[in-house]
Residue frames relative to the residue before (quaternion, step in Angstrom):
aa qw qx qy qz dx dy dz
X 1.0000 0.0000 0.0000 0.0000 0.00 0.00 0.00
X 0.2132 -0.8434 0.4495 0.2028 3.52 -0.50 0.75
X 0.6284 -0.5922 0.2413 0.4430 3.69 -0.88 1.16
X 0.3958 0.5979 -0.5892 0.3725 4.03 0.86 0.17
X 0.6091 0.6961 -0.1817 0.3337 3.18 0.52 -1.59
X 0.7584 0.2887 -0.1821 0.5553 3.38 0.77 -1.52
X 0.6628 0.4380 -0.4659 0.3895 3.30 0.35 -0.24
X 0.6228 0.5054 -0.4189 0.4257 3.89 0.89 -0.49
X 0.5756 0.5198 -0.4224 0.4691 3.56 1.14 -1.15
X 0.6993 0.3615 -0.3353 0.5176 4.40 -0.14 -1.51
X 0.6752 0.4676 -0.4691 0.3246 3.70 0.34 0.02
X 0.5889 0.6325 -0.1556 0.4785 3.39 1.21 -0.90
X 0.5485 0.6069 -0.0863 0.5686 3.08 1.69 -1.32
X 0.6893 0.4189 -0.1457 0.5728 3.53 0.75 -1.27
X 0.8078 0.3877 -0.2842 0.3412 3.62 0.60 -0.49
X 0.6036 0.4320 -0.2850 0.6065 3.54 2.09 -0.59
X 0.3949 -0.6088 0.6268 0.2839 4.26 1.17 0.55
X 0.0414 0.6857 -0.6954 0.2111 3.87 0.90 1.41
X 0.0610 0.8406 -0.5338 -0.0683 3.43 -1.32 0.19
X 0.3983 -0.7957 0.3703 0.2667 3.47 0.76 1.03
X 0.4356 -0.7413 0.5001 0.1034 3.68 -0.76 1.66
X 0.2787 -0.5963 0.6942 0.2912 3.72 -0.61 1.03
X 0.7614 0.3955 -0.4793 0.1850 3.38 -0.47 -1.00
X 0.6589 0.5797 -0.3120 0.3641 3.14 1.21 -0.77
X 0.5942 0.5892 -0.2710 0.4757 3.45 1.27 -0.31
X 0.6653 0.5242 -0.2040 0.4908 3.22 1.18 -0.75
X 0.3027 0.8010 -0.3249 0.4015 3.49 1.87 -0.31
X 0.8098 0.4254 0.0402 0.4021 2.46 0.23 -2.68
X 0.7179 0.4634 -0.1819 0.4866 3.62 0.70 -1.69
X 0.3083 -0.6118 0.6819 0.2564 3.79 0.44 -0.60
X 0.7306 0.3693 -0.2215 0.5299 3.79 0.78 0.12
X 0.1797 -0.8489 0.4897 0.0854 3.18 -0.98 1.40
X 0.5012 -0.7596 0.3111 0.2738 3.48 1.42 0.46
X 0.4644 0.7339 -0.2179 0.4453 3.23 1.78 0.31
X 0.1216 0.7370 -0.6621 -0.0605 4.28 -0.07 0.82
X 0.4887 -0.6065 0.6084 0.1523 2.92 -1.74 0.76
X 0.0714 -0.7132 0.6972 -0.0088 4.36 -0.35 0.51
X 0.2729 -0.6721 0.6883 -0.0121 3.49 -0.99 1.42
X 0.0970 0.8617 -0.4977 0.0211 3.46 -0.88 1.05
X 0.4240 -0.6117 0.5049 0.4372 3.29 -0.90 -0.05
X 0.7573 -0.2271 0.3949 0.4680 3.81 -1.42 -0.24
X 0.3205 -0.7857 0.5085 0.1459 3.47 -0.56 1.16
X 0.5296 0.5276 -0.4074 0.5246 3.58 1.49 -0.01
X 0.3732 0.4297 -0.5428 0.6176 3.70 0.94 1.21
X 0.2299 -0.7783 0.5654 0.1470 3.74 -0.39 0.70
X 0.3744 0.6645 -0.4364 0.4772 3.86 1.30 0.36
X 0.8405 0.3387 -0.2370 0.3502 3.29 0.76 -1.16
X 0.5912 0.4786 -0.4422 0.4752 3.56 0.90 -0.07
X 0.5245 0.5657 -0.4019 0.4932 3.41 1.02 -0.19
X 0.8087 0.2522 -0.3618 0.3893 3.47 0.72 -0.37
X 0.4819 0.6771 -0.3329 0.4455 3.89 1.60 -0.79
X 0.6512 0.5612 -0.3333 0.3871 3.56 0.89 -0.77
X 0.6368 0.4702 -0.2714 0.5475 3.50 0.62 -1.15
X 0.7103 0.1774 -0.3473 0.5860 4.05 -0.10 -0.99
X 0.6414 0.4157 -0.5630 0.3143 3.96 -0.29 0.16
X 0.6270 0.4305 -0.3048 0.5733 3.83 1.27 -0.25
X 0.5954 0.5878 -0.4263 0.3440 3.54 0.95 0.16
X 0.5180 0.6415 -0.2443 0.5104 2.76 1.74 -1.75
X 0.7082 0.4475 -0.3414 0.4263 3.37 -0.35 -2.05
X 0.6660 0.5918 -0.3671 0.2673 4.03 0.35 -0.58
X 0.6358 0.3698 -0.1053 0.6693 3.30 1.89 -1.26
X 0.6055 -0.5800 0.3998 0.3703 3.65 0.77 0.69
X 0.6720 0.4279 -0.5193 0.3093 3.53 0.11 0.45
X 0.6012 -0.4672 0.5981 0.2500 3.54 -1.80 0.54
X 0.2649 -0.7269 0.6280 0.0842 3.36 -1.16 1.19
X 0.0312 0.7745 -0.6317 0.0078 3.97 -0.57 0.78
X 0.4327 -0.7095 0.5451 -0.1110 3.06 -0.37 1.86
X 0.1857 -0.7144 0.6553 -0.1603 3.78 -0.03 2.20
X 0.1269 -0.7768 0.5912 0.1761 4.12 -1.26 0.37
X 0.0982 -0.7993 0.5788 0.1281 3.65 0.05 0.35
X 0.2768 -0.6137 0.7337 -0.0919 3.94 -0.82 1.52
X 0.4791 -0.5336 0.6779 0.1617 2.99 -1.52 1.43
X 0.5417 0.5850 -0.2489 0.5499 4.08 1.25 -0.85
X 0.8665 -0.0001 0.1383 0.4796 3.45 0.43 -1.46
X 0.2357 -0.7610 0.6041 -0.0220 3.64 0.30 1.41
X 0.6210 -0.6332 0.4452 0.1229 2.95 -1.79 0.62
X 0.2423 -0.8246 0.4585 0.2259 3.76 -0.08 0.31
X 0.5275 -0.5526 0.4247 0.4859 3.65 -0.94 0.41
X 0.6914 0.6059 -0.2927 0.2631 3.44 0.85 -0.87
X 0.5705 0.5609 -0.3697 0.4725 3.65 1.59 -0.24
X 0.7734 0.4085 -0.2130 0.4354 3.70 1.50 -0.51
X 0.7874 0.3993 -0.1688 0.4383 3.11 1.61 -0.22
X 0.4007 0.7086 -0.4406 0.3784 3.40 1.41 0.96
X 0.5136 -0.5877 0.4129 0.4695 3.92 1.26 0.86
X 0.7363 0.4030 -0.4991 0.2155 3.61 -0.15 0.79
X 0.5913 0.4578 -0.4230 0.5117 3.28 1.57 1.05
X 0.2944 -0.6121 0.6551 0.3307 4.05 -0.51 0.41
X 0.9329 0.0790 0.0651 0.3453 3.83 -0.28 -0.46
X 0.1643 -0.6632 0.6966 0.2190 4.25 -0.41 0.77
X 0.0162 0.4768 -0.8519 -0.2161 3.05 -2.15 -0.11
X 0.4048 -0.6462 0.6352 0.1232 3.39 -1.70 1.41
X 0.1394 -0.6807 0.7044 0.1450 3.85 -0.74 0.91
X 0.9083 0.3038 0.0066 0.2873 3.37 -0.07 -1.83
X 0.2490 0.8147 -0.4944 0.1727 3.56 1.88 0.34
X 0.3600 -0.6146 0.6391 0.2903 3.56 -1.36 1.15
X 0.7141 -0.3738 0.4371 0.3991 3.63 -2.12 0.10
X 0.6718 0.4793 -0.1161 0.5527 3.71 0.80 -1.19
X 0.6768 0.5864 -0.3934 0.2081 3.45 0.65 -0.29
X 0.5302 -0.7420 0.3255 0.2498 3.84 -0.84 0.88
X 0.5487 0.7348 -0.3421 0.2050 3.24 1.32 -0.82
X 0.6602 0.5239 -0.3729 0.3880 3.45 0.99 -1.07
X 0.7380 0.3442 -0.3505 0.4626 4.05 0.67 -0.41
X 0.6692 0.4849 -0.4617 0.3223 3.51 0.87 -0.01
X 0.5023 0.4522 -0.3890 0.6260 3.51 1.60 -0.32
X 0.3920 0.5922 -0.5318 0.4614 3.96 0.47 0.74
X 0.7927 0.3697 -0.1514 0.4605 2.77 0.31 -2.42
X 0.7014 0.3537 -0.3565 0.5058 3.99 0.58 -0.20
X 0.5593 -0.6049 0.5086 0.2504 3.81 0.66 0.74
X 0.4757 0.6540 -0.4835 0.3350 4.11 0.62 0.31
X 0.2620 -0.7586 0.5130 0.3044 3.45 -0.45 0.64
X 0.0737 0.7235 -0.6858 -0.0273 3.44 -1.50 0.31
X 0.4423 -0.7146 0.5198 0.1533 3.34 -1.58 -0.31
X 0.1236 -0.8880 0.4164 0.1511 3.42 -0.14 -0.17
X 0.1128 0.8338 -0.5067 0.1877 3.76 0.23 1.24
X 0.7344 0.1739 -0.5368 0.3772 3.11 -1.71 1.03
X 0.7975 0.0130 -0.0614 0.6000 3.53 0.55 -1.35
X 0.5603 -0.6300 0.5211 0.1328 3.34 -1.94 1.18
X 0.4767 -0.6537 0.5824 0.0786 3.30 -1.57 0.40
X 0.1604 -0.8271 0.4637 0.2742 3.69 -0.33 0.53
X 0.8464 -0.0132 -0.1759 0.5025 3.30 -1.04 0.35
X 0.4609 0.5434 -0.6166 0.3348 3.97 0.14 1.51
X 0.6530 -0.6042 0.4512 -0.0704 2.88 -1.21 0.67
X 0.6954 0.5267 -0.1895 0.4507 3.45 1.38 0.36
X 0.6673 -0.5610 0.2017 0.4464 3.69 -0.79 0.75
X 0.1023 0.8037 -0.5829 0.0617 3.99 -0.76 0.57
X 0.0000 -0.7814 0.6204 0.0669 2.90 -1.53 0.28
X 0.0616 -0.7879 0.5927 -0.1555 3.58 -0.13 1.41
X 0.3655 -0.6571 0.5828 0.3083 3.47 -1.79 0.53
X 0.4678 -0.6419 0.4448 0.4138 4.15 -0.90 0.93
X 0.3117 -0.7847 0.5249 0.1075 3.48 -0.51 1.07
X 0.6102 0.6042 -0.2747 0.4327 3.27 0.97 -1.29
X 0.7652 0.2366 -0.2443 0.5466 3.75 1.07 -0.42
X 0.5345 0.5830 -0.4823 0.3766 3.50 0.86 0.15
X 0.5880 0.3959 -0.3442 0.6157 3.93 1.38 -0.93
X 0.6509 0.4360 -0.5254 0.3319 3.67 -0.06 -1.08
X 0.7329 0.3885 -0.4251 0.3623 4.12 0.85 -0.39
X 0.4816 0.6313 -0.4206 0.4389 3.54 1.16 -0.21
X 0.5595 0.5707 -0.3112 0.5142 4.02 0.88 -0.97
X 0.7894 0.4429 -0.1933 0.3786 3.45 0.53 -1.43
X 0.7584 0.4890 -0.2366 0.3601 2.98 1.41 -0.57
X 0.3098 0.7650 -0.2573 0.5026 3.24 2.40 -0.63
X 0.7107 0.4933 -0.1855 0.4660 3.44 0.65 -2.28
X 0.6870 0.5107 -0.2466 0.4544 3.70 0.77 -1.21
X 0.6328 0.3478 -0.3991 0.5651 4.05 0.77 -0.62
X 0.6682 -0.5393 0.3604 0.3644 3.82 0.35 0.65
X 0.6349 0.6527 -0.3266 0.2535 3.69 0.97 0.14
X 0.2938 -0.8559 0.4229 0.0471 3.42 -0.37 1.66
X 0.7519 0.3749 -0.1994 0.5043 3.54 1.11 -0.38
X 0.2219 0.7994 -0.5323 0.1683 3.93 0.62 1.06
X 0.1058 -0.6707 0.7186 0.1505 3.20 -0.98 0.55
X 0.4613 -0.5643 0.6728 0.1269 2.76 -2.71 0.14
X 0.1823 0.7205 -0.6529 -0.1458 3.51 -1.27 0.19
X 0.2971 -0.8588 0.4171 0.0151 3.69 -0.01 1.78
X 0.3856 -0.6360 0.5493 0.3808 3.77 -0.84 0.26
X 0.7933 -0.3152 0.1545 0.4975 3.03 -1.90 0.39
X 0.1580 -0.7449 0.5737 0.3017 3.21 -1.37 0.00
X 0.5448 0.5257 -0.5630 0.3313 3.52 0.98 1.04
X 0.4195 0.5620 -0.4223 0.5743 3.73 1.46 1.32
X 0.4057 -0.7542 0.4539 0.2460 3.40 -0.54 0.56
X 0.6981 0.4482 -0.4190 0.3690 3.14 0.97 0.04
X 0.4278 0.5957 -0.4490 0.5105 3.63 1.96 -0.11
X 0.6547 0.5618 -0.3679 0.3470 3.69 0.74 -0.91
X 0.7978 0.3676 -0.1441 0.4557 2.94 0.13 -1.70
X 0.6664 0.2593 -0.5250 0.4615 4.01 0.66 0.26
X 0.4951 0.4922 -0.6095 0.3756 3.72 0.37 0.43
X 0.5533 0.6870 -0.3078 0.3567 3.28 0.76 -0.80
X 0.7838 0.4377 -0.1499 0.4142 3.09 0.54 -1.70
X 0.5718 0.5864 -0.1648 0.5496 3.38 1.37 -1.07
X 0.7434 0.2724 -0.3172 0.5221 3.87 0.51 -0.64
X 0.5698 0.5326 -0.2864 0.5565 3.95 1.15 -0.07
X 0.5420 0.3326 -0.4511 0.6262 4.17 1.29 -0.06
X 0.5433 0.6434 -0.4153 0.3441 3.87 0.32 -0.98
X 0.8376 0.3518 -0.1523 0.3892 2.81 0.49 -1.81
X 0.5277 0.3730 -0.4819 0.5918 4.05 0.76 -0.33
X 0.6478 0.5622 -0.4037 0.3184 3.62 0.20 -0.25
X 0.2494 -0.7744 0.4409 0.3789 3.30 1.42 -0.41
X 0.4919 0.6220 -0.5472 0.2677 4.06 1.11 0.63
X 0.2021 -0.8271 0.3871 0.3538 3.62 -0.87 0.43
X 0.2927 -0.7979 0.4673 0.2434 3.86 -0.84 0.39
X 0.2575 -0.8461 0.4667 -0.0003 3.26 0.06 1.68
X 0.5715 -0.6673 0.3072 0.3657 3.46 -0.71 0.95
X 0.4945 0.5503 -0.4878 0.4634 3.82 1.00 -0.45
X 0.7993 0.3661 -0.2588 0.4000 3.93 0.41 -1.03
X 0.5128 0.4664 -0.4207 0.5853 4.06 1.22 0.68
X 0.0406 -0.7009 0.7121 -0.0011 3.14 -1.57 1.24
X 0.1858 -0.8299 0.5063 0.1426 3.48 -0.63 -0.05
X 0.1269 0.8635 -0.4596 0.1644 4.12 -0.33 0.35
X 0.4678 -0.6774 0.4580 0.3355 3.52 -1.03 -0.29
X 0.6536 -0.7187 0.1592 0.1757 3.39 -0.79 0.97
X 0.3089 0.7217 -0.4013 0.4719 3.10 1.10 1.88
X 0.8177 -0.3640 0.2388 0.3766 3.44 -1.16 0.48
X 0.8088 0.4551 -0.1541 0.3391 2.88 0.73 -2.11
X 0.6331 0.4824 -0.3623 0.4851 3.39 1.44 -0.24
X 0.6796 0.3712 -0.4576 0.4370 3.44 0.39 0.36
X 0.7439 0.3688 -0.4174 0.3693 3.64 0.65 -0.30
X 0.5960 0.5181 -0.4707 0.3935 3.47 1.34 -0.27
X 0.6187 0.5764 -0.3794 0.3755 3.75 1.19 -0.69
X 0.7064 0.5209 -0.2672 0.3978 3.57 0.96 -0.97
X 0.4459 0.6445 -0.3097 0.5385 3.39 1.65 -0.59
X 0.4878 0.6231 -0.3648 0.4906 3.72 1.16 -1.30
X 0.7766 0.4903 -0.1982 0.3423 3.21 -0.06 -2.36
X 0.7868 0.4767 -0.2369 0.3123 3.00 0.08 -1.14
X 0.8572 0.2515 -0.3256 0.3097 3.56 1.18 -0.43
X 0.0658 0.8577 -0.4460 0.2471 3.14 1.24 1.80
X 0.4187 -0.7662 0.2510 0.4179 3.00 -0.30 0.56
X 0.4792 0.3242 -0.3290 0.7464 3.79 2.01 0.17
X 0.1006 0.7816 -0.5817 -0.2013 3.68 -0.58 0.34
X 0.6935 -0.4468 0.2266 0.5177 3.65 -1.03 -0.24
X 0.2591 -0.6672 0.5768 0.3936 3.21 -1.16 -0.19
X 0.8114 0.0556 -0.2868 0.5063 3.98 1.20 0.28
X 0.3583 -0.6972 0.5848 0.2085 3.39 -1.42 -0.12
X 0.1642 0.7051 -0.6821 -0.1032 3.22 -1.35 0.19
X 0.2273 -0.7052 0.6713 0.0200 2.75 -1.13 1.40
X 0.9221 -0.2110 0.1931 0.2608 3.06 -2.84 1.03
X 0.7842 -0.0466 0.2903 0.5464 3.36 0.24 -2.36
X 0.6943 -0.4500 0.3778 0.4156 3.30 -0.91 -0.63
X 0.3961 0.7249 -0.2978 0.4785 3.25 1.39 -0.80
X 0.7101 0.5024 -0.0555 0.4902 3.47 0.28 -1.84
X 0.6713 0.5215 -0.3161 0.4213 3.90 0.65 -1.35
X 0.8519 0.4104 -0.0944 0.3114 3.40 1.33 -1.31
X 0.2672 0.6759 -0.3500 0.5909 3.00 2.45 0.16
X 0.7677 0.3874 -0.1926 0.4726 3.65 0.35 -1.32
X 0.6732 0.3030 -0.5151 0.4355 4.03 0.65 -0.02
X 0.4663 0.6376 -0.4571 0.4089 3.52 1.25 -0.33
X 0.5248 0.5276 -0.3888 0.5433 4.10 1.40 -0.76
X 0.7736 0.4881 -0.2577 0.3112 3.37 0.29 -1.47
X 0.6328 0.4242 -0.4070 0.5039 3.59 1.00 -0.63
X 0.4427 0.7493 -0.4037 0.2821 3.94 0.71 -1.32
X 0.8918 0.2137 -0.0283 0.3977 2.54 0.54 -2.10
X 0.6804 -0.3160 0.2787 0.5996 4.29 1.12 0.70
X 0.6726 0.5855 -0.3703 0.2603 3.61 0.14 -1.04
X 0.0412 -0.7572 0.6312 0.1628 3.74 -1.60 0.51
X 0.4806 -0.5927 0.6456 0.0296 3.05 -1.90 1.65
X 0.5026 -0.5701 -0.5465 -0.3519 0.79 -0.71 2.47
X 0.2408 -0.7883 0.5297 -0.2000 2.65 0.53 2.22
X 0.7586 0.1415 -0.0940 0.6291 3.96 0.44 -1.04
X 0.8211 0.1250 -0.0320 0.5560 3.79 0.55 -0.90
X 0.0272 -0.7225 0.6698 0.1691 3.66 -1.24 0.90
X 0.1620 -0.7806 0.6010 0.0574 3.12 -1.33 0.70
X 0.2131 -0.7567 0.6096 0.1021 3.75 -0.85 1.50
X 0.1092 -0.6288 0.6992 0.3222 4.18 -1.10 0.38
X 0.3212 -0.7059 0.5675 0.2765 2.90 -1.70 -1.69
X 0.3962 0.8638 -0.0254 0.3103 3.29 -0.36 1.15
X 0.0022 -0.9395 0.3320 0.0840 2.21 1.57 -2.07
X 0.3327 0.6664 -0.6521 0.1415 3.64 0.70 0.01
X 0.6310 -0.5784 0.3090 0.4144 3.68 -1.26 0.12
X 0.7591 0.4681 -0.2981 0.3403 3.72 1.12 -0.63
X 0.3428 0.6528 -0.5474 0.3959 3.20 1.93 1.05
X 0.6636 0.5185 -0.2977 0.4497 3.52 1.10 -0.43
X 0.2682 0.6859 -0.5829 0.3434 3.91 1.01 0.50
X 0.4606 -0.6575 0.4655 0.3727 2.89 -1.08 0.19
X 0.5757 0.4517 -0.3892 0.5595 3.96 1.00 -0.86
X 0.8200 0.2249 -0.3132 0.4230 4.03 0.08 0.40
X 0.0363 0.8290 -0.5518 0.0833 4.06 1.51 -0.09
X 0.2427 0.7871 -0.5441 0.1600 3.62 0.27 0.98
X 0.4785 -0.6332 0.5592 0.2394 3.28 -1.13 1.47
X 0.2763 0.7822 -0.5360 0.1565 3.53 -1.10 0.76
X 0.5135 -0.6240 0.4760 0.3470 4.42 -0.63 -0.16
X 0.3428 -0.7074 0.6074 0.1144 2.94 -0.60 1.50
X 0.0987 -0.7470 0.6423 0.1404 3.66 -0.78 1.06
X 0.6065 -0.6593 0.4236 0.1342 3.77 0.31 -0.24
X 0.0289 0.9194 -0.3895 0.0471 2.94 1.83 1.16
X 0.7588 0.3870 -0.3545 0.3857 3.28 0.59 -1.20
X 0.6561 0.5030 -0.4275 0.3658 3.88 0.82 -0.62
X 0.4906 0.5023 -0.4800 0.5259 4.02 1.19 -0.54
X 0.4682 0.6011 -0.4794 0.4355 4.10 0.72 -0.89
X 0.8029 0.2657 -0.1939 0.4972 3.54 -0.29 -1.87
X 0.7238 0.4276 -0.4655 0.2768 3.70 -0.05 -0.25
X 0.3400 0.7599 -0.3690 0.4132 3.28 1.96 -0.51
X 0.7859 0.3626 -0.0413 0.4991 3.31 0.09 -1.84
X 0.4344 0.4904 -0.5519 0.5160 4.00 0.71 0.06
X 0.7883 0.4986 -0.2133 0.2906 3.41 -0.15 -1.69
X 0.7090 0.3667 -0.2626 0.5421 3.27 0.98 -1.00
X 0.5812 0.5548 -0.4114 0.4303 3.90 0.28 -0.52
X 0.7868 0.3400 -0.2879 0.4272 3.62 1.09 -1.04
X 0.5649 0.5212 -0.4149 0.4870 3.46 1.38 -0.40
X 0.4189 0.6216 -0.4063 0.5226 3.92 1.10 -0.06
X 0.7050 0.4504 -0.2523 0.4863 3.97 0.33 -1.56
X 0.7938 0.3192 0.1440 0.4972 3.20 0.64 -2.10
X 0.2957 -0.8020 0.5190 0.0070 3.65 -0.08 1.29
X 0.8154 0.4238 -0.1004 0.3812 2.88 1.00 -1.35
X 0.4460 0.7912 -0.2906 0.3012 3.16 1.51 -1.20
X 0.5809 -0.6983 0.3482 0.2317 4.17 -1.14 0.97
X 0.7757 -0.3835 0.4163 0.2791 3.08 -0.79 1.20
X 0.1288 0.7444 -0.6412 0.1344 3.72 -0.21 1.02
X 0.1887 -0.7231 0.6644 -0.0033 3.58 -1.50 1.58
X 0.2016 0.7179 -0.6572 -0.1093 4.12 -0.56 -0.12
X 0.0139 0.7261 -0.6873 0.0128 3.90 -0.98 0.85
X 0.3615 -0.7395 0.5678 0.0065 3.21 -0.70 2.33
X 0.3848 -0.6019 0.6579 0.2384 3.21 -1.33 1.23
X 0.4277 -0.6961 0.5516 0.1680 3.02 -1.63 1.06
X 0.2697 -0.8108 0.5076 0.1101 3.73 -1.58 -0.01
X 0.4849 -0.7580 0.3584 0.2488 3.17 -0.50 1.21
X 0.0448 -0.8309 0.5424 0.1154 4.17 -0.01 0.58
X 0.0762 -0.7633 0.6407 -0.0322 3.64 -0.16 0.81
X 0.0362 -0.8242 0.5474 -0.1408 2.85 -1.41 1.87
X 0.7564 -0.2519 0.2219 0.5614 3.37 -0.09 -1.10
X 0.7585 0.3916 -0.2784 0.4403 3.92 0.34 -1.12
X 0.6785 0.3517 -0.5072 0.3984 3.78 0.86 1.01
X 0.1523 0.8135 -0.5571 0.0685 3.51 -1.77 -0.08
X 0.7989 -0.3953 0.2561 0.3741 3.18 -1.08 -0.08
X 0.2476 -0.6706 0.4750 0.5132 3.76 -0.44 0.38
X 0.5826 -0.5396 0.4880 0.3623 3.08 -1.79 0.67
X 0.7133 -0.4060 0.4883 0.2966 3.37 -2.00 0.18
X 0.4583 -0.6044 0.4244 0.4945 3.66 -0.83 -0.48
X 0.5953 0.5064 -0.3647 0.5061 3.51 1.06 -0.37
X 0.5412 0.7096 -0.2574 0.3707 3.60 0.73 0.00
X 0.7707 0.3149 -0.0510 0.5516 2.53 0.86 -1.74
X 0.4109 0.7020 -0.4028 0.4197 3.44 1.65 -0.36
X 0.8519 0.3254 -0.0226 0.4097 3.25 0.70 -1.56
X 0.6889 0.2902 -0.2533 0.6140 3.55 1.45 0.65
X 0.3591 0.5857 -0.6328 0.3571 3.63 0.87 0.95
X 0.7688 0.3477 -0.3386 0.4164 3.70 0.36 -0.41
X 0.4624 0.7275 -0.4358 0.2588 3.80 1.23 0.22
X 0.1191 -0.8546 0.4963 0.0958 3.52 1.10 -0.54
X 0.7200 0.4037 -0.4517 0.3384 3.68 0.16 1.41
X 0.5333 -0.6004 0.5288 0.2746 3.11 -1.51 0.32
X 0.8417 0.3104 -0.1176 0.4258 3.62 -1.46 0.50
X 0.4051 0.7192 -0.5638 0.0267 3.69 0.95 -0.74
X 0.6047 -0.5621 0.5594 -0.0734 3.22 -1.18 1.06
């Protein structure tokens, strides 16, 4: 067709407000151009951080992004992803126990599976190794000279609640620090669990002198504990997340924590699936991003007793 042509046709077009019919396209193509992205509650600020990038990846390769919530309350059914009006899932928020990844097998639907992992499935992913991102946070706790560190960990029916407890009780231990059960909380990966847990810690009658918490989410629940309760981050109390989301880097919250690399798990996400889309057949592709310690402000040495004497009633974070 020569470019006269097109310009007479998109004009014609432009003048009759033509608008080109997905369904009808989807007729012809056998392909509605449509991915499905399983999330958690977007009032976790982790997950727009990660939906955003693969929805600008998609929208780049012409597909529509249809945005699926998954509730610990209300899970997701196979039946919202397999009714032919998605070419492709990406899995954000898949539990350890969870069925979805082999029934979107048994129905031939492609999908992916990014941030957290599945055990013994069989399908393209791309996740950051957690288990060695805490086990360096521990080591590094053990190494600023602190002997009393607690944890408050995410679920641990998610692999990523698991496998940083893991990783974390395995830095402790080569560290020679122990993690007594009074100094281990456990919760889901929200504010309120860290400030109610740190609230916990703190009124031991030894409390810690650091924390590491689940995510980032959690890290910032617990300085909200730490100010509440008089205390300065991390003058009296340091506190590590994980994550890396971007408003750990504000400056009013400058929170030491592991940068996992949301947006690159994002773009490798959408590689994998787009090609398992082209290529049915094509091999089973895994990538597991090393993580990176980001030191900021809300760690340090533990304080002296005279220190901490003289900054329990100071109540801030970062002091400058």
């Amino acid at each position: 067709m020569s470019e006269q042509t097109r310009e007479r046709i998109r004009a014609v077009a432009a003048e009759l407000s033509y608008v080109p019919s997905e369904i009808g396209r989807s007729l012809s193509t056998r392909a509605t151009r449509r991915i499905g992205v399983v999330a958690a509650d977007l009032t976790n600020p982790f997950f727009p951080e990660l939906v955003e990038p693969l929805r600008e990846d998609l929208d780049r390769n012409g597909y529509r992004t249809l945005l699926i919530t998954d509730h610990e309350q209300n899970p997701v059914e196979i039946g919202r992803l397999a009714d032919g009006s998605l070419d492709g899932v990406v899995l954000t928020t898949t539990l350890l126990g969870s069925s979805l990844p082999e029934e979107l097998s048994t129905r031939g639907i492609p999908y992916v599976i990014v941030n957290r992992d599945v055990d013994d499935i069989d399908a393209d992913t791309c996740v950051v190794d957690n288990r060695r991102g805490a086990l360096e946070v521990a080591e590094y706790l053990a190494g600023l000279g602190h002997c009393r560190i607690a944890a408050i960990f995410g679920p641990a029916d998610t692999s990523t609640g698991r496998d940083r407890e893991a990783g974390f009780r395995a830095g402790l231990a080569s560290s020679r620090v122990d993690l007594p059960g009074t100094f281990v909380r456990t919760g889901a990966f929200a504010h309120a669990t860290g400030r109610r847990a740190t609230l916990e810690l703190l009124a031991l009658p030894q409390p810690p002198t650091a924390v590491f918490c689940g995510n980032d989410v959690i890290a910032m629940g617990a300085c909200s504990a730490a100010i509440a309760a008089g205390l300065r981050v991390p003058a009296d109390l340091s506190i590590v997340g994980f994550d890396d989301i971007p408003m750990s880097a504000w400056d009013i919250i400058d929170l030491t924590t592991v940068h996992t690399g949301i947006q690159t798990m994002a773009h490798i996400a959408v590689s994998f699936l787009l090609r398992r889309i082209k290529e049915p057949s094509t091999p089973v592709q895994r990538v597991v991003l090393r993580p990176r310690l980001v030191l900021r402000g809300t760690h340090g040495s533990p304080a002296s007793p005279r220190q901490a004497e003289a900054g329990t009633r100071q109540g801030t974070v970062n002091p400058r």
